[in-house]
C-alpha positions in Angstrom: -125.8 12.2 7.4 -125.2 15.0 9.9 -127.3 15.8 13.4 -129.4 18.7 11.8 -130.6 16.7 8.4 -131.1 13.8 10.7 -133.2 15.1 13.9 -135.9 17.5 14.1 -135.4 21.0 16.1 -133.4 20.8 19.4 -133.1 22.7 22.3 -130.4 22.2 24.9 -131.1 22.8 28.0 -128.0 23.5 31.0 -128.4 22.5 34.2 -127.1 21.3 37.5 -126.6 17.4 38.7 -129.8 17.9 40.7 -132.2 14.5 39.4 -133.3 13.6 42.7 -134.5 16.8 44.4 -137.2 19.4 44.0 -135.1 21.3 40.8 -134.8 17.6 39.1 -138.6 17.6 39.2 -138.8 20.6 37.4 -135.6 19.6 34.8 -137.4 15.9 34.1 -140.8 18.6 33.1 -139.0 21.0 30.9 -137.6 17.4 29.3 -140.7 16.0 29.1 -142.3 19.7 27.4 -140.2 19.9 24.7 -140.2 16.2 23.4 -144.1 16.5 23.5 -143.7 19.5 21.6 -141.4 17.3 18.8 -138.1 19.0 19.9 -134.9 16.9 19.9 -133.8 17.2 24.1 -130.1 17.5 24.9 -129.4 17.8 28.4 -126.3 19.6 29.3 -124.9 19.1 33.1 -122.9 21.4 34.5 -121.8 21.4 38.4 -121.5 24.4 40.0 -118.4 23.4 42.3 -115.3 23.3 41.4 -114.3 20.5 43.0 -116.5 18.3 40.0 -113.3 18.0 37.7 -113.1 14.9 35.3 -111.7 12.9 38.6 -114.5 13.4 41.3 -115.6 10.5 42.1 -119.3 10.4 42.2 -119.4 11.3 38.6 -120.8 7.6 37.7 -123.4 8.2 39.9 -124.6 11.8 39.1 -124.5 10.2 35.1 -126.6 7.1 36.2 -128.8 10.0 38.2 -129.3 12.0 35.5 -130.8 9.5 33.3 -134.0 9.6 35.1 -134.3 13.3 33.2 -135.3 11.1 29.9 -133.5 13.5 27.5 -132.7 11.9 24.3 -129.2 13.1 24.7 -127.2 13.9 28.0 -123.8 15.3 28.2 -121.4 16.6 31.3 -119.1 19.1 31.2 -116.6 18.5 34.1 -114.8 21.6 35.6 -111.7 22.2 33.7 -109.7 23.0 36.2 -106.8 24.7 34.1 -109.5 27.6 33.1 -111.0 27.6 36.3 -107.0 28.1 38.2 -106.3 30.6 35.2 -109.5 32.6 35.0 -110.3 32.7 38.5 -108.6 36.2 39.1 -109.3 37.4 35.5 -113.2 37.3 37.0 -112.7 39.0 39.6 -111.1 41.6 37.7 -113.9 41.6 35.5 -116.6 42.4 38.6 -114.2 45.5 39.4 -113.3 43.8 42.6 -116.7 43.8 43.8 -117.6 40.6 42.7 -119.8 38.3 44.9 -120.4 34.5 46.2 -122.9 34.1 43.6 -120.5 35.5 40.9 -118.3 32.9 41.6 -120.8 30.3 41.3 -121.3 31.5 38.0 -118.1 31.8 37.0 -116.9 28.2 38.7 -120.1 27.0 35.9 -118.5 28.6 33.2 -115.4 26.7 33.6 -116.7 23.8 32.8 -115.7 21.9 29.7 -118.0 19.9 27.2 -115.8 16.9 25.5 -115.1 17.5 21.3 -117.1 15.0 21.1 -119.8 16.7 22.7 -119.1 20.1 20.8 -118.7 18.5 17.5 -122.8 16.8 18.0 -124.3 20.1 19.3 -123.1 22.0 16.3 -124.4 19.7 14.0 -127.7 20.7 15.5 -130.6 22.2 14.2 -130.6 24.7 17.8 -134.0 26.1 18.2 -133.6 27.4 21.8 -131.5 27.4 24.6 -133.1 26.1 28.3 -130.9 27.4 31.1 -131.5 25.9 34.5 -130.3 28.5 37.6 -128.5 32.0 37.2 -125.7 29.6 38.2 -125.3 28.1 35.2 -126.0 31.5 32.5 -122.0 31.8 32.1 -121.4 28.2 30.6 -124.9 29.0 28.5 -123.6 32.0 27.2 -120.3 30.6 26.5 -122.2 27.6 24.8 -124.1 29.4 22.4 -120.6 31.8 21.3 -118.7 28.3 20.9 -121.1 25.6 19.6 -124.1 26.2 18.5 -124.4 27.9 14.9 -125.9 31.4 14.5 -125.5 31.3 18.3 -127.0 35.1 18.5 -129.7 34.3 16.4 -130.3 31.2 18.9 -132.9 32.8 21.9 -133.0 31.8 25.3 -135.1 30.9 28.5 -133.7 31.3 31.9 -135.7 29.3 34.5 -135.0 31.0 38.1 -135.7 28.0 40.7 -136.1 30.0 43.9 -134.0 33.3 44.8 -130.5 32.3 44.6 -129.2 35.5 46.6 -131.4 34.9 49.5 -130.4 31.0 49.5 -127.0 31.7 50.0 -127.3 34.4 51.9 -129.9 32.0 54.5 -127.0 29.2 54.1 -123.7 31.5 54.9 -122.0 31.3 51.6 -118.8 32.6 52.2 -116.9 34.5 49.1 -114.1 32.8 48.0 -112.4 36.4 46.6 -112.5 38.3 49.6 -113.2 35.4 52.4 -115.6 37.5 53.9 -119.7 37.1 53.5 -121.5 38.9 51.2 -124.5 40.9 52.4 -128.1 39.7 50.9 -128.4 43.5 48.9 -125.1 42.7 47.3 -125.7 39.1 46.4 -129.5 40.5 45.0 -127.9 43.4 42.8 -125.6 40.3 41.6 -128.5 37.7 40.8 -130.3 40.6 39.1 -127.1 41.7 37.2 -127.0 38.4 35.8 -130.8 37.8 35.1 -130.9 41.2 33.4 -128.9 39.8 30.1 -131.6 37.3 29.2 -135.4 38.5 28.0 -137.6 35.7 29.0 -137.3 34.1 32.7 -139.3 31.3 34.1 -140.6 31.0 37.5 -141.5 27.7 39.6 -143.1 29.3 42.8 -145.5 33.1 43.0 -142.7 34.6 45.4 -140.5 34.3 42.6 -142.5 35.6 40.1 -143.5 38.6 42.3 -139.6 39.0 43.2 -138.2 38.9 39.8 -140.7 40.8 38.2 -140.4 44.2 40.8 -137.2 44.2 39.7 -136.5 43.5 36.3 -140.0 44.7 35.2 -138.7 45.2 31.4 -138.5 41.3 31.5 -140.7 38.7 30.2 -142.1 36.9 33.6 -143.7 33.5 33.4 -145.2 31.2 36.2 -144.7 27.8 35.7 -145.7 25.6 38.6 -144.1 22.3 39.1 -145.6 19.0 38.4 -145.3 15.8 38.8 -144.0 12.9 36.4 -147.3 11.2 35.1 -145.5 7.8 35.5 -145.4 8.2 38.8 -149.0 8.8 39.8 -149.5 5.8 37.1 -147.3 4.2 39.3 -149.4 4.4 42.1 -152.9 3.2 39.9 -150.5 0.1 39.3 -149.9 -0.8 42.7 -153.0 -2.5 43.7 -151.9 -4.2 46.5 -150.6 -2.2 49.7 -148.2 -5.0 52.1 -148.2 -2.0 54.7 -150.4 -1.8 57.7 -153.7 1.1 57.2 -151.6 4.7 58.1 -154.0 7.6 59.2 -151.3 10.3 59.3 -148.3 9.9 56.4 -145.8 12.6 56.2 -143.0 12.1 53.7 -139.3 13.8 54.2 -135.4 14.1 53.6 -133.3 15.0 56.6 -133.8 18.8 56.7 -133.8 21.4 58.8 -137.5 22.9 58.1 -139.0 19.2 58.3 -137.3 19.0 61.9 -138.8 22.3 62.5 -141.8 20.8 61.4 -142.1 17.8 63.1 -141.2 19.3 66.5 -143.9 21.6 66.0 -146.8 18.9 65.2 -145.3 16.4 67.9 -145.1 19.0 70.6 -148.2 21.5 70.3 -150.8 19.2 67.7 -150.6 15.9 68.9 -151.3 16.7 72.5 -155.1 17.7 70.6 -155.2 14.6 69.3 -153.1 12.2 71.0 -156.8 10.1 72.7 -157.8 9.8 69.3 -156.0 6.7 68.1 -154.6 7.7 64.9 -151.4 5.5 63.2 -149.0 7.9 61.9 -145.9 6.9 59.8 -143.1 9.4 58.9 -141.2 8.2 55.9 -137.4 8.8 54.6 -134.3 10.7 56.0 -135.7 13.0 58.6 -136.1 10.2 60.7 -132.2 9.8 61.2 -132.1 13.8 61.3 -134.6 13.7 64.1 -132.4 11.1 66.2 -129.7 13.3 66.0 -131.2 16.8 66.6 -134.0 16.2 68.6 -133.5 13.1 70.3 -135.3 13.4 73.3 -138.6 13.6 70.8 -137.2 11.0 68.3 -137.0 8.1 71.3 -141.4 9.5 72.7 -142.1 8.5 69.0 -139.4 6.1 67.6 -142.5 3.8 66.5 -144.0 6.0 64.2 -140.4 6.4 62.0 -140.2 4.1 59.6 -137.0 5.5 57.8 -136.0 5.1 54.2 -138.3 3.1 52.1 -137.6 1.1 48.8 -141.5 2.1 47.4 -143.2 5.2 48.5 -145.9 3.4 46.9 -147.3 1.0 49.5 -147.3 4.0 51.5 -149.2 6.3 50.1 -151.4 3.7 49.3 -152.2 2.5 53.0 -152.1 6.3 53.7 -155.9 8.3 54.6 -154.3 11.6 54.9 -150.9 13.2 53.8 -150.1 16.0 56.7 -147.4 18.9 55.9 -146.9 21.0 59.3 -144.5 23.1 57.6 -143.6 26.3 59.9 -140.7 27.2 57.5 -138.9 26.4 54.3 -138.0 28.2 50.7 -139.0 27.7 47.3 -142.3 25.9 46.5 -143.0 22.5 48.1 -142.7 19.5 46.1 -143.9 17.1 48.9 -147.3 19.2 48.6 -147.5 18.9 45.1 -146.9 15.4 45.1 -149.5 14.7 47.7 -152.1 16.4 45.6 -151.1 14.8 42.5 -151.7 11.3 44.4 -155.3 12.4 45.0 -154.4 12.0 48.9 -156.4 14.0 51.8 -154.2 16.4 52.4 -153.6 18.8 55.8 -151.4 21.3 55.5 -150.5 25.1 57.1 -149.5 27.9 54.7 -145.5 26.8 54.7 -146.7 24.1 53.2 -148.7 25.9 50.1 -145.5 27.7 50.1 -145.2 29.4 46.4 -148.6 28.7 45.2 -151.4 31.3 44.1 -153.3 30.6 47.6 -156.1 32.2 45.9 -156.6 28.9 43.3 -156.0 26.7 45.6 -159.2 27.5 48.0 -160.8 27.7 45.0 -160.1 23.6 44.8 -161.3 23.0 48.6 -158.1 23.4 50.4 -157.3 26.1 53.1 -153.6 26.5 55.2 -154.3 25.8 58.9 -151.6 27.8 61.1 -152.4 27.4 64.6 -152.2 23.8 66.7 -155.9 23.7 67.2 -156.8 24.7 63.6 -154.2 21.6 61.9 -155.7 19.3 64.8 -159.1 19.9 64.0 -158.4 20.0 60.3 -156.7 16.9 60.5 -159.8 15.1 62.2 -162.7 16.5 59.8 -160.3 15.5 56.9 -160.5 12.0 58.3 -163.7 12.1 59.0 -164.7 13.0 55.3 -162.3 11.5 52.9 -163.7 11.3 49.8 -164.5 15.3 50.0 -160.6 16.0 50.6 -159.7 13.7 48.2 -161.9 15.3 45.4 -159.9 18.4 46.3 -156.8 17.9 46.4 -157.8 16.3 42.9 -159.3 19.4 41.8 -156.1 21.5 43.0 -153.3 19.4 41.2 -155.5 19.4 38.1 -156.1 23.0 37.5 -152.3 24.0 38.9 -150.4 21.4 38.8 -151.2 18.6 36.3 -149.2 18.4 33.0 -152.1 20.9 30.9 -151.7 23.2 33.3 -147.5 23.6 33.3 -147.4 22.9 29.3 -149.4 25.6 28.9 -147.6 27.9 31.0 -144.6 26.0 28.9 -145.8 27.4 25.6 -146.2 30.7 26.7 -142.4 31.4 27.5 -141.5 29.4 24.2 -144.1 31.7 22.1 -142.5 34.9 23.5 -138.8 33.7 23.3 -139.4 32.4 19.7 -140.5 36.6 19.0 -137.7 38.4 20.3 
């Protein structure tokens, strides 16, 4: 019996060896849409360097990663390197010597290589639609649906965006590999857009992106789909009645990054002083403790105590935490920590970096407000403490009508309906 007699519809979705970060949220949702929705899931990962060849060597660990997606069947497509060596030139060619960083990106995606194995079960498949993850990985898509999916033109296909790439590498100094020089940010945008422009329905996962995309490909189908979080993990949380860790006032949650730095000398050096007399236990929580040592470490050793470092269970934390506080002063793309916060029905403080890519608009509407300046976050943080069952309620109330599963599905079917048209 073959794949299509056997399984109901699929769709295939492409994407990056992300599972862990804010884009594998969103990847483990689209996963979880479709299989509600009664579509076979086939995840496709695809790197987007080319040093990911069948020989790197955290490939066992990006394919135990990856698992956590819960597609019913996951493939990877290491770079071939052959094609990339050969074809390398012959892109550059093809971009009329103008070709960008984020054209290379592309191109290195394309490159990669599905096994036969892997061909031979796709195009047994019933292919209702084609999920592709980033503008980085649109060449391998494209190449996918001429190669191995039958009736690949008949096939449509969703592009979901994940922040502006062009400004990301731009922020990050991508250099391009063709001319060793960096791109400027109008070059790398009239690339992304190139790109975008070859697919009808695009997905967004933060308002700035919607709003950015949709100036400028306005002939486009535009859909907002705000991320959410995986409902076993706030089940997670109802499961854990028992918190081993000490009552926290103030939790903040973070990976070594630059913006939480930037944070965290910002609330240390001009919000604590307003509430230092007040007693409060705060707890900071993961890799931006170690990030703090090293950048900052005259303010790491004032507050060593409060750093806890990487933890087996958020859990016990969140539990034993009375407020969730996000000083954010900078950052791009939408905020997952936020998001998670609200989903966990925690207090939550936060300043408008850390609504960052939400419709600000919906989520006063719940209760909740940015606070910008030292004394506005220190005074929010004390009347939040002070009346916790009110912030709770609405950071309930926010996660519910933007956030919660409902809410994204919906958003969900909306692409799918319009995609399933053209």
């Amino acid at each position: 019996m073959n794949a299509s007699s056997a399984n109901p519809r699929a769709v295939v979705i492409v994407g990056p060896p992300w599972p862990r970060s804010g884009t594998g949220r969103v990847m483990q949702n689209q996963v979880a849409y479709y299989r509600d929705r009664g579509y076979l899931t086939v995840f496709i990962c695809v790197p987007v360097h080319c040093s990911f060849t069948e020989a790197h060597p955290d490939w066992d660990s990006i394919k135990a990663g990856m698992q956590e997606l819960g597609a019913d069947h996951i493939f990877f497509a290491p770079i071939d390197n052959r094609r990339f060596t050969r074809d390398k030139y012959l892109a550059w060619v093809g971009h009329s010597f103008r070709g960008t960083a984020l054209d290379w990106i592309v191109f290195t995606a394309k490159s990669a290589q599905l096994s036969e194995d892997a061909i031979r079960f796709i195009r047994e498949l019933d292919v209702a639609l084609v999920h592709v993850n980033h503008v980085f990985t649109l060449g391998f898509a494209q190449r996918l649906l001429r190669s191995a999916i039958q009736s690949g033109s008949l096939v449509p296909m969703i592009l979901e965006t994940h922040d502006i790439q062009s400004e990301a590498l731009k922020e990050r100094g991508e250099l391009n590999p063709w001319t060793h020089r960096f791109d400027s940010l109008d070059q790398l945008v009239r690339s992304e857009i190139a790109h975008l422009s070859k697919v009808e329905v695009l997905v967004h996962v933060s308002v700035e992106d919607f709003k950015f995309f949709k100036d400028r490909l306005p002939e486009k189908y535009h859909v907002l789909a705000l991320p959410t979080i995986d409902a076993a993990f706030a089940s997670g949380m109802e499961g854990n009645c028992q918190s081993t860790v000490d009552p926290i006032d103030l939790l903040f949650v973070g990976h070594g990054t630059t913006p939480n730095t930037s944070a965290l000398q910002w609330f240390f050096e001009q919000v604590w002083p307003l509430i230092s007399d007040r007693g409060f236990r705060v707890r900071i929580v993961g890799g931006i403790g170690t990030m703090m040592r090293k950048e900052l470490p005259a303010l790491y050793e004032s507050f060593q105590s409060v750093f806890a470092g990487q933890v087996a269970e958020l859990y016990p934390m969140y539990r034993a935490a009375r407020c969730v506080f996000a000083p954010m002063i900078s950052g791009t793309g939408i905020s997952i920590k936020t998001i998670e916060a609200l989903a966990l029905g925690k207090p939550f403080v936060g300043t408008s970096k850390a609504y960052r890519g939400m419709p600000m608009d919906r989520i006063e509407q719940a209760g909740l407000k940015a606070h910008d300046s030292p004394r506005d976050f220190a005074d929010a943080i004390v009347q939040t403490l002070s009346a916790e069952q009110i912030s709770a309620a609405a950071s309930r109330a926010a996660y519910s009508s933007l956030f919660s599963n409902e809410a994204s599905f919906s958003s969900r079917d909306e692409a799918l309906r319009i995609a399933a048209v053209r």
